[in-house]
GUVEXDREN-828028 format. One line per 10 residues: their letters; for each residue x negated, y, z of N, C-alpha, C, CB. Coordinates in steps of 0.1 Angstrom, whole numbers, always signed. Glycine has a CB too. Layout:
BEGIN
A = X Y Z X Y Z X Y Z X Y Z  ...
end
This chain:
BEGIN
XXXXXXXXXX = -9 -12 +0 +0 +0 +0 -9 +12 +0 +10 +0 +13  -3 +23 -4 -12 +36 -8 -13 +45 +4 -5 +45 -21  -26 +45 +8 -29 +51 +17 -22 +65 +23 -39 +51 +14  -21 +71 +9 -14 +84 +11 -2 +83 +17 -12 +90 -1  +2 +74 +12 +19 +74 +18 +20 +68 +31 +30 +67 +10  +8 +67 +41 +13 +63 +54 +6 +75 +62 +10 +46 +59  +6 +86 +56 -4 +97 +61 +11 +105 +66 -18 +106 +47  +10 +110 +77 +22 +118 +84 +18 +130 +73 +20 +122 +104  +30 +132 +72 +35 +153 +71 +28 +160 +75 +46 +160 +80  +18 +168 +71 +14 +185 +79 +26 +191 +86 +8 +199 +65
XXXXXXXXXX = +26 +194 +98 +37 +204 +104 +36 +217 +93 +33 +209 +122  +47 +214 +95 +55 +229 +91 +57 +232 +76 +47 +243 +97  +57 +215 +66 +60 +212 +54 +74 +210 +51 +53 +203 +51  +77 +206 +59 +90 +197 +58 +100 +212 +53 +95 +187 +76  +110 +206 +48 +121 +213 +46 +130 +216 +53 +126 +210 +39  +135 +226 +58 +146 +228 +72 +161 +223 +64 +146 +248 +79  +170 +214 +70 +184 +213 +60 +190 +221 +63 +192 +201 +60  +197 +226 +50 +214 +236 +52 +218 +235 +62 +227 +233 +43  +225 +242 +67 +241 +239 +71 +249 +233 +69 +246 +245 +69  +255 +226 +76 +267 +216 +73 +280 +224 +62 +274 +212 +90
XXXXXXXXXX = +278 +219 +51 +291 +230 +41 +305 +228 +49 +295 +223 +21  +309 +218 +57 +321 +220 +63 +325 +230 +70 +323 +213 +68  +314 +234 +78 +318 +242 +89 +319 +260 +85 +305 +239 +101  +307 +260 +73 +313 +275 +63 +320 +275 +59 +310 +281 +56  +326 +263 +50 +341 +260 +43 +355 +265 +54 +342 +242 +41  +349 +260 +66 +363 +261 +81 +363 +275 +79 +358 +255 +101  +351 +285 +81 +347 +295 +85 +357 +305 +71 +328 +295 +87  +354 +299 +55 +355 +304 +45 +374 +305 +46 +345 +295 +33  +374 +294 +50 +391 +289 +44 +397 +301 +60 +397 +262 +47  +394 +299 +70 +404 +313 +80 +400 +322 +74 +400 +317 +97
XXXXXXXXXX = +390 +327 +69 +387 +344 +67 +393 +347 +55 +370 +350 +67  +396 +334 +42 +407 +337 +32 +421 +339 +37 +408 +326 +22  +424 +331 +47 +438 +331 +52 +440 +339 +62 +443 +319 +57  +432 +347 +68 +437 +360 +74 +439 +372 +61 +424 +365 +85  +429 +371 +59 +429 +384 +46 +442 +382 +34 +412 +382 +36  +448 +366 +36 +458 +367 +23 +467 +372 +30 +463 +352 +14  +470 +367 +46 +481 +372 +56 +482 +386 +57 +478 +367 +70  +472 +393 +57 +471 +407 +58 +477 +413 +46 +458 +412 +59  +473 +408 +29 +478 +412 +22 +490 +412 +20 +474 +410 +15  +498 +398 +27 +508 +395 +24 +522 +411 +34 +508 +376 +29
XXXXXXXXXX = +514 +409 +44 +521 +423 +51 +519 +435 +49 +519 +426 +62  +510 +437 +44 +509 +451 +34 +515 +453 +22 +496 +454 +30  +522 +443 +16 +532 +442 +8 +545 +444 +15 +531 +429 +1  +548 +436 +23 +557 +436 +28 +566 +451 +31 +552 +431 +37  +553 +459 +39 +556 +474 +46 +554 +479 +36 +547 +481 +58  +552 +476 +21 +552 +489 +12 +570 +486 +6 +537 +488 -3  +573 +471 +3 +585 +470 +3 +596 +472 +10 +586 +463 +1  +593 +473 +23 +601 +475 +29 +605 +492 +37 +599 +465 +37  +590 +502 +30 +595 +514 +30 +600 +519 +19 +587 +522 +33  +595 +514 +9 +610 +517 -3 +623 +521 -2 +614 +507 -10
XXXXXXXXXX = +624 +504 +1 +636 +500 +7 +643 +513 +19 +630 +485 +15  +638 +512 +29 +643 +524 +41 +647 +536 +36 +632 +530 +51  +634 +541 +27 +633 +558 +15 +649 +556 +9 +616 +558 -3  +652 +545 +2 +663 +540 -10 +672 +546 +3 +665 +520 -18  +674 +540 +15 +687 +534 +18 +690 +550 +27 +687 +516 +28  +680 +557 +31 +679 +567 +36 +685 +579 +31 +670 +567 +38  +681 +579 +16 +683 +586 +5 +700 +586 +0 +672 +580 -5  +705 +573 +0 +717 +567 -6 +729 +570 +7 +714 +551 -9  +725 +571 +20 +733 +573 +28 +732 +588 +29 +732 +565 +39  +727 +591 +35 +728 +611 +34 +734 +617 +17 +706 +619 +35
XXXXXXXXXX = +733 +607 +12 +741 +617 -3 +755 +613 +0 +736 +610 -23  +759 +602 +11 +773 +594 +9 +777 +604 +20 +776 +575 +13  +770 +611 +31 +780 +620 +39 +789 +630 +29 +770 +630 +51  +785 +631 +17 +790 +645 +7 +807 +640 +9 +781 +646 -13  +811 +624 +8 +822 +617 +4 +828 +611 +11 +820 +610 -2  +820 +610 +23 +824 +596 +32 +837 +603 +35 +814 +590 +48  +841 +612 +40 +856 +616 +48 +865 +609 +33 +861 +640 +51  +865 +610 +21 +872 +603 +12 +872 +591 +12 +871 +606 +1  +861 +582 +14 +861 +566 +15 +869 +563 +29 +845 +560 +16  +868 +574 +39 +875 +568 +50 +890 +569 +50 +871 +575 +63
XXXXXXXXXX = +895 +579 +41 +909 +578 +34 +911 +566 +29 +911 +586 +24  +903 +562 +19 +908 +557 +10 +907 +536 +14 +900 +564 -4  +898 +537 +30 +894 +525 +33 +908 +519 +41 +880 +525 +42  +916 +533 +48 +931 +537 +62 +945 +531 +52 +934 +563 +68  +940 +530 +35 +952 +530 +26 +961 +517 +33 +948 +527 +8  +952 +506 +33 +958 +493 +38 +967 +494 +53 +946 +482 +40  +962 +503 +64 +970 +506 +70 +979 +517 +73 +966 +504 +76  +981 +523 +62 +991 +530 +61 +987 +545 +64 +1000 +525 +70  +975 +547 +62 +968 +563 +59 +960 +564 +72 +980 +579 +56  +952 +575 +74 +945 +579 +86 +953 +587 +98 +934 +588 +81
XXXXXXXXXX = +971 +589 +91 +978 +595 +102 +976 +586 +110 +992 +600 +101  +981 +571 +105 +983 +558 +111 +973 +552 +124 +981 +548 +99  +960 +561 +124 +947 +558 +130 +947 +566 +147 +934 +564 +118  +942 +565 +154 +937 +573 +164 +926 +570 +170 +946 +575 +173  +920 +580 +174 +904 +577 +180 +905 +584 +197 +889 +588 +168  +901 +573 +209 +901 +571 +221 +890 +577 +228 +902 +558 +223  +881 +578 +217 +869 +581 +223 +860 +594 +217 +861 +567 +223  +850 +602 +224 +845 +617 +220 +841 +612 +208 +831 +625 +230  +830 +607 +205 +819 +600 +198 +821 +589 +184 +812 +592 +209  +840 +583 +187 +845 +571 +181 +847 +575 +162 +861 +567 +191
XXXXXXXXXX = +847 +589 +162 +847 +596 +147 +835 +597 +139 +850 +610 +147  +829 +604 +148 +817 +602 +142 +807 +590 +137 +812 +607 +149  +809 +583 +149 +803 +562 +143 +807 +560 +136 +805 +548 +149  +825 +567 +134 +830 +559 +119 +826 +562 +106 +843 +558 +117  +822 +579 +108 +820 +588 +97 +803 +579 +92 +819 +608 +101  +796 +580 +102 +783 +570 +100 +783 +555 +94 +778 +567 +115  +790 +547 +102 +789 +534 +97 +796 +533 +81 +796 +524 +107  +807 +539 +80 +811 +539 +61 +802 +550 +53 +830 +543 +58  +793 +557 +59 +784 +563 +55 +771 +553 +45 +780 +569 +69  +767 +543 +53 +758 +536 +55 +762 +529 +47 +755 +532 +66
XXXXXXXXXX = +774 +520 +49 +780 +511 +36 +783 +517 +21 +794 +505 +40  +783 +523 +20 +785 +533 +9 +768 +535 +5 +795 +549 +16  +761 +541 +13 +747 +540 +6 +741 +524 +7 +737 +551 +15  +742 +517 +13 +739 +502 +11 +743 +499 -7 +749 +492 +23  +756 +498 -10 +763 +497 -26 +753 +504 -31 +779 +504 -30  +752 +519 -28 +745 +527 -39 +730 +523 -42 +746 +543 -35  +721 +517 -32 +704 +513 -32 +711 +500 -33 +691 +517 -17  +718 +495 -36 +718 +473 -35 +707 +473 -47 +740 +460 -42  +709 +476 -63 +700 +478 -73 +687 +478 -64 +702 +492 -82  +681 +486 -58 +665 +488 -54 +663 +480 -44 +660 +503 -49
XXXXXXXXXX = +670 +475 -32 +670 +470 -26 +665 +453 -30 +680 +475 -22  +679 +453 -44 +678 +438 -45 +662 +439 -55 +695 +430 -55  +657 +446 -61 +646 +445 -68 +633 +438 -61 +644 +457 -72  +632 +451 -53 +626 +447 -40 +621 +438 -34 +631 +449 -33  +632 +432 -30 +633 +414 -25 +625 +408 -30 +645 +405 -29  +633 +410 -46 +628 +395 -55 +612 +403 -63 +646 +387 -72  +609 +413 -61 +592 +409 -62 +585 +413 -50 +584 +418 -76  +589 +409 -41 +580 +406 -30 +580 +388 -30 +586 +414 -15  +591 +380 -33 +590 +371 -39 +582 +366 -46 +597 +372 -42  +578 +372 -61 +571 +372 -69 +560 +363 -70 +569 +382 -70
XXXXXXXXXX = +549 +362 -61 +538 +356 -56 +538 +345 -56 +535 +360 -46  +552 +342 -49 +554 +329 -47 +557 +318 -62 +566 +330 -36  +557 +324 -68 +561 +316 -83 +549 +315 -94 +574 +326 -92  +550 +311 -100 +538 +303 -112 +535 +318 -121 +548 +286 -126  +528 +311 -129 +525 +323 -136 +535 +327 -146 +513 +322 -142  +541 +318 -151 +555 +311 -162 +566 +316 -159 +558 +295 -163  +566 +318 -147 +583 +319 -140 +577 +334 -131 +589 +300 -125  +568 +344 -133 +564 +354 -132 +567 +354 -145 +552 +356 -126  +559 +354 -155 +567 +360 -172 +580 +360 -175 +563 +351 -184  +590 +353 -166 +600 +349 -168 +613 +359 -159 +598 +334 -165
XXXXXXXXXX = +606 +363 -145 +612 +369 -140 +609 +388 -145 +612 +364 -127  +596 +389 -150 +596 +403 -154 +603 +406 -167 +583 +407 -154  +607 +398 -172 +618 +395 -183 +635 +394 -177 +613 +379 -190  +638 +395 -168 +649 +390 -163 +652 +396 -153 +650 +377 -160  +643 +406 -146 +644 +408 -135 +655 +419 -132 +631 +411 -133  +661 +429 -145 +671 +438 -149 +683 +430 -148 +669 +445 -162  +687 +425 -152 +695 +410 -156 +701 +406 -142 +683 +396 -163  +688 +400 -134 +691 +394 -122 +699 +406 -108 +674 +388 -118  +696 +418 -115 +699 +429 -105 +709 +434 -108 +690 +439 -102  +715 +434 -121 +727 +436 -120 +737 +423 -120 +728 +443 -130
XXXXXXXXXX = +738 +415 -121 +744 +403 -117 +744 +406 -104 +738 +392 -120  +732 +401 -95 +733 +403 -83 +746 +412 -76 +721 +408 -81  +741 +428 -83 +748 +436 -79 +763 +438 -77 +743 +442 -83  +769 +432 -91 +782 +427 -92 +788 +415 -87 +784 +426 -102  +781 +408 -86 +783 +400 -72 +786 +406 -58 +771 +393 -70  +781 +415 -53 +782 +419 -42 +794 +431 -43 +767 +423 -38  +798 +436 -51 +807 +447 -56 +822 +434 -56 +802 +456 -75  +815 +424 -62 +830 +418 -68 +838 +411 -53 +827 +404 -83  +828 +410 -42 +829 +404 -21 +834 +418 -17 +810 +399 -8  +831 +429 -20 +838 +437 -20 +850 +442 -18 +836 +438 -26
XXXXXXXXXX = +852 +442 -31 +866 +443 -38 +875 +432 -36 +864 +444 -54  +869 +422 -36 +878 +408 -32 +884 +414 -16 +864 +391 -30  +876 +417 -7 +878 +422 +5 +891 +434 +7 +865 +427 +8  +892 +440 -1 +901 +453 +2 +914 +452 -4 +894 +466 -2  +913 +448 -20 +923 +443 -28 +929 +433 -23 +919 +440 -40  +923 +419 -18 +934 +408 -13 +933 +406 -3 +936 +396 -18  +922 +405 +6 +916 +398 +20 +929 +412 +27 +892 +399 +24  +926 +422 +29 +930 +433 +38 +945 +441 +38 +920 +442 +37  +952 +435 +23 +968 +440 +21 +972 +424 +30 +976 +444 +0  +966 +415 +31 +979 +399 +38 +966 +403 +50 +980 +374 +27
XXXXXXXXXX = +958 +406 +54 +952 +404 +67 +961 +414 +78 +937 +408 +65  +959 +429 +73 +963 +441 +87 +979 +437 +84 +958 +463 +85  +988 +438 +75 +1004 +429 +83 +1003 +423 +91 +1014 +419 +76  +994 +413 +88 +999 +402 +95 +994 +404 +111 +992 +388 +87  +981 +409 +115 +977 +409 +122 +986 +423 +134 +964 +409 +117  +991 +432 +129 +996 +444 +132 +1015 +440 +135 +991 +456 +118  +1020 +427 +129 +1034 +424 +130 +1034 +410 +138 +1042 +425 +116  +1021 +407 +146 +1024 +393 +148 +1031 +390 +162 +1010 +385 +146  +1032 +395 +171 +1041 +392 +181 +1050 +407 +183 +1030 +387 +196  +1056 +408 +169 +1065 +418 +169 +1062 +432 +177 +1076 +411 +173
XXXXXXXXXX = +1054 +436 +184 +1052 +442 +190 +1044 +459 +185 +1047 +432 +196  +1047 +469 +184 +1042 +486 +176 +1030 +488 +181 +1052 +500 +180  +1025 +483 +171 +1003 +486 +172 +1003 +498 +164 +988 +471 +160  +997 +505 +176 +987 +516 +171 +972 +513 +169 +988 +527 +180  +967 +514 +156 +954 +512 +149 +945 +522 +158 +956 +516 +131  +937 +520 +162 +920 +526 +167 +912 +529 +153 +910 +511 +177  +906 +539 +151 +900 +543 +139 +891 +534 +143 +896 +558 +135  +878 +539 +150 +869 +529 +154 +867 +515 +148 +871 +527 +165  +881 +512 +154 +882 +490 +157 +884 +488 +144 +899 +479 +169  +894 +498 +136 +902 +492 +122 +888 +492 +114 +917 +502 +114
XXXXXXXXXX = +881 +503 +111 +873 +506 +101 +858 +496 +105 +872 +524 +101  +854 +490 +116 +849 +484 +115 +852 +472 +112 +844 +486 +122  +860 +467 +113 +868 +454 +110 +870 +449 +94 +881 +457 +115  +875 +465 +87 +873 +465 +74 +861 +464 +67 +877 +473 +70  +852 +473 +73 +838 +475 +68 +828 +464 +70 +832 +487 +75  +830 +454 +80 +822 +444 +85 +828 +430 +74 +826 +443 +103  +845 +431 +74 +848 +421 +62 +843 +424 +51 +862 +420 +58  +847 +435 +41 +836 +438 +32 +822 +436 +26 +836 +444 +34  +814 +438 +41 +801 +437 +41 +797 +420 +36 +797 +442 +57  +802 +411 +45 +804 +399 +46 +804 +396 +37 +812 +395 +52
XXXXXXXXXX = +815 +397 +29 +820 +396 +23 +813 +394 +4 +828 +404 +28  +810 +403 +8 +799 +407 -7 +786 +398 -4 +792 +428 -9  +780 +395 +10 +772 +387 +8 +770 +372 +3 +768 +389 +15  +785 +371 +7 +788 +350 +4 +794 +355 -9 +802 +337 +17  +792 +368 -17 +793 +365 -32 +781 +364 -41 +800 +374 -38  +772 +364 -26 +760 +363 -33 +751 +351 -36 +753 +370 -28  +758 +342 -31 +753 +327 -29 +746 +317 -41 +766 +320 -26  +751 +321 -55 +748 +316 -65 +734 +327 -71 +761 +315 -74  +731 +331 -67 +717 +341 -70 +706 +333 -60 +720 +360 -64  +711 +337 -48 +702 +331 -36 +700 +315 -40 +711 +333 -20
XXXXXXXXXX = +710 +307 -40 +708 +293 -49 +697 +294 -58 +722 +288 -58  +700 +302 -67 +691 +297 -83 +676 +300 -77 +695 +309 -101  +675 +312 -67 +658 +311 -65 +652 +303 -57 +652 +323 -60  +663 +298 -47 +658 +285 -40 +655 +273 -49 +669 +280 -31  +665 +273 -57 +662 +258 -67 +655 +262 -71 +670 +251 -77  +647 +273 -79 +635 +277 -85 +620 +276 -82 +638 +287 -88  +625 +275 -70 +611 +274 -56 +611 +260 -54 +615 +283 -38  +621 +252 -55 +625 +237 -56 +626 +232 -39 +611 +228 -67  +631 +246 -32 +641 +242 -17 +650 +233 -16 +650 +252 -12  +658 +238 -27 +669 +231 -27 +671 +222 -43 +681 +242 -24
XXXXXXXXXX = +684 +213 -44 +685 +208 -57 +697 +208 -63 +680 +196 -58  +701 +209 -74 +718 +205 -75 +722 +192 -74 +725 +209 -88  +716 +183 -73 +720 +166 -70 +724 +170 -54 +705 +151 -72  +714 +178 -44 +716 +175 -34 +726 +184 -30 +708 +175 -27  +730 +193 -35 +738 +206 -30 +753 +197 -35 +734 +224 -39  +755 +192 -44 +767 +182 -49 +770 +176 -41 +764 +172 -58  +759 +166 -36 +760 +152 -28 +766 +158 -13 +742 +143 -26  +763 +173 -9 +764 +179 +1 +779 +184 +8 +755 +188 -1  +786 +183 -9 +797 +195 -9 +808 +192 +4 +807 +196 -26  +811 +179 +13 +822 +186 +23 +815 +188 +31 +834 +178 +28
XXXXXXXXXX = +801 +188 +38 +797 +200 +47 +797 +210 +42 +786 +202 +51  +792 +212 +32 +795 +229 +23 +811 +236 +29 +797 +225 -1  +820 +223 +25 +833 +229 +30 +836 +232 +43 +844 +220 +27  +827 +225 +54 +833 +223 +66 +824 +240 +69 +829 +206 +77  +814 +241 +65 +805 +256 +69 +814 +267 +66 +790 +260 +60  +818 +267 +53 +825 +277 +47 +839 +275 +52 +825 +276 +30  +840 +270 +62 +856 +270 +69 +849 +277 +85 +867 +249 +70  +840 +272 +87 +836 +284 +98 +833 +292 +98 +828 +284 +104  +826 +297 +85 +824 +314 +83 +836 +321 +79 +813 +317 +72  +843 +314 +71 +857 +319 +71 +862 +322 +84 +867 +308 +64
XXXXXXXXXX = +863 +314 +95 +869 +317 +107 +860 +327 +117 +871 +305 +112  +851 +331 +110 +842 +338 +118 +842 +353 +111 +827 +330 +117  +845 +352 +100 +847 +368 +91 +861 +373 +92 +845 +367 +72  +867 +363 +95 +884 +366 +96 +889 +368 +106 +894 +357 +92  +897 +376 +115 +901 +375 +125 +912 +367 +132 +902 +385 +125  +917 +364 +118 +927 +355 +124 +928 +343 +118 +941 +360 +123  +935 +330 +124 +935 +316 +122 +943 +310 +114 +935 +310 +133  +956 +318 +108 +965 +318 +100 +959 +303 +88 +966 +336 +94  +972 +296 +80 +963 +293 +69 +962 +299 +60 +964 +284 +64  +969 +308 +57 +967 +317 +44 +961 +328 +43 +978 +321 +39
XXXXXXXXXX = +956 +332 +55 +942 +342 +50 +927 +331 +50 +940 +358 +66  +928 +324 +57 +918 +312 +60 +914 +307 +44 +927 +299 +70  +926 +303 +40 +927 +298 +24 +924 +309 +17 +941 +293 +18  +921 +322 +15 +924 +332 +5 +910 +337 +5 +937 +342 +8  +901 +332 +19 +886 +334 +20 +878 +321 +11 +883 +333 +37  +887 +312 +20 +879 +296 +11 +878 +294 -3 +888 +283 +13  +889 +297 -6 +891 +293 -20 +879 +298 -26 +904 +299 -28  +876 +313 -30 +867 +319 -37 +852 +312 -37 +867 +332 -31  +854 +312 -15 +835 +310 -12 +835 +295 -18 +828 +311 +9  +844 +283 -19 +843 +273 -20 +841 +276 -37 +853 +264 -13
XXXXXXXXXX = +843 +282 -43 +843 +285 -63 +831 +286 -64 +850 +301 -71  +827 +302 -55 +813 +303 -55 +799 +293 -53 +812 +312 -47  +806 +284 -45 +798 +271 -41 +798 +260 -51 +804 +266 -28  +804 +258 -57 +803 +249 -70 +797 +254 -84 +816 +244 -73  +798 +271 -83 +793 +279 -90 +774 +280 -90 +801 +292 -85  +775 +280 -79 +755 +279 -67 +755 +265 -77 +754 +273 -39  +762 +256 -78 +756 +242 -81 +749 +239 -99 +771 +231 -78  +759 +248 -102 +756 +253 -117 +743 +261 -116 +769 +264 -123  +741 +270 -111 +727 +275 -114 +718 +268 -108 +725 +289 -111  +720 +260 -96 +710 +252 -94 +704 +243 -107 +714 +245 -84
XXXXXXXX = +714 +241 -112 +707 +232 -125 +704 +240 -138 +718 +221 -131  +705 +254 -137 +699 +258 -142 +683 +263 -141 +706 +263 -144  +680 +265 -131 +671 +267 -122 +662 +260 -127 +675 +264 -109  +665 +245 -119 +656 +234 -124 +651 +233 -138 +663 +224 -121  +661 +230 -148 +658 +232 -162 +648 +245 -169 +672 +233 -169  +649 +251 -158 +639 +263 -167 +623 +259 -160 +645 +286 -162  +625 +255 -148 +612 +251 -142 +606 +237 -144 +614 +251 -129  +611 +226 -158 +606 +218 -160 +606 +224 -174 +611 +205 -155
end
């Protein structure tokens, strides 16, 4: 055997080894995932001052009107003579809160934009081409959706709701501005959002949360939920206001099922 090779090392030849790559990898992978987290909230607070500016902006232009929306919200109970307010302060909240709903409608457009590209990120690069293509499209849909929970609300939900509720143990109700206008304003509100269900669906299915096999396979829970939120938006237990809520949200729910499969098909 060769002499040379049983001759020790000179100190201080040898090579010192790296670092273990795992442990800078550990080090590499938190300091990406703080910094994406950070970015991700700095998105956030830029969307979500938009958002405030929009809604801020949309309600102070609605004080110009609101005394007319509060007319025109009293019609179902028989005008604002019909109303009385108990309390110093009880006018003003009301002038405020249909203030607010009124600019909510008017920013829903920026609002709903908003949303769905802070969303954005979360989707491929394909279905990013797809929504900056669509994204006008998707916001007004949306939007009429939420107009049409609305309108569903005041047109049918609130001419069979305040009779009924105002003649039911025969007894002469005097309406509270306050109680009535929140009652209306809060159905409404509600109201427009479970018309929004088939929007909210298609980006879940698009994210692939949800599926339309399973939302199908799902439908009498679907029914039994949508009979609680019905009983939870409605004030009363009646079947025919009960039914006059269901019907629609249960439409809208087989409607969700349809764009779930649309959803899917654009994402395969």
């Amino acid at each position: 055997m060769n002499n040379a090779a049983r001759q020790p090392v000179p100190a201080g030849t040898s090579q010192a080894r790296k670092p273990a790559p795992p442990n800078d990898m550990s080090a590499l992978t938190l300091r990406e995932l703080w910094e994406g987290i950070q970015e991700h909230i700095t998105e956030l607070r830029k969307r979500l001052m938009v958002i405030v500016i929009s809604l801020l902006v949309t309600t102070f232009g609605s004080f110009y009107f609101a005394q007319v929306l509060i007319d025109w919200l009293a019609i179902p109970a028989g005008g604002t003579d019909k109303l009385i307010a108990l309390e110093v302060t009880e006018t003003v909240g009301v002038f405020m809160r249909v203030s607010l709903l009124s600019g909510l409608i008017l920013a829903l457009p920026i609002v709903l934009y908003e949303i769905l590209a802070f969303v954005l990120p979360a989707l491929n690069e394909n279905e990013r081409k797809v929504f900056n293509r669509t994204a006008p499209l998707v916001v007004v849909i949306a939007s009429l959706l939420f107009l049409s929970g609305v309108a569903f609300a005041y047109f049918v939900m609130l001419p069979v709701s305040v009779p009924f509720l105002t003649t039911f143990l025969e007894v002469t109700t005097t309406l509270r501005l306050g109680n009535y206008l929140n009652f209306v304003t809060g159905m409404m509100f509600w109201l427009g959002i479970g018309f929004e269900t088939p929007i909210i669906v298609y980006f879940l299915a698009r994210l692939n949360i949800v599926s339309a096999g399973a939302l199908l396979k799902g439908w009498r829970v679907a029914v039994v939920v949508i009979a609680v939120a019905a009983a939870m938006i409605t004030p009363t237990v009646d079947p025919v206001n009960m039914t006059l809520l269901m019907a629609p949200l249960i439409l809208l729910y087989f409607i969700s099922v349809l764009f779930a499969r649309v959803a899917q098909r654009s994402r395969s």
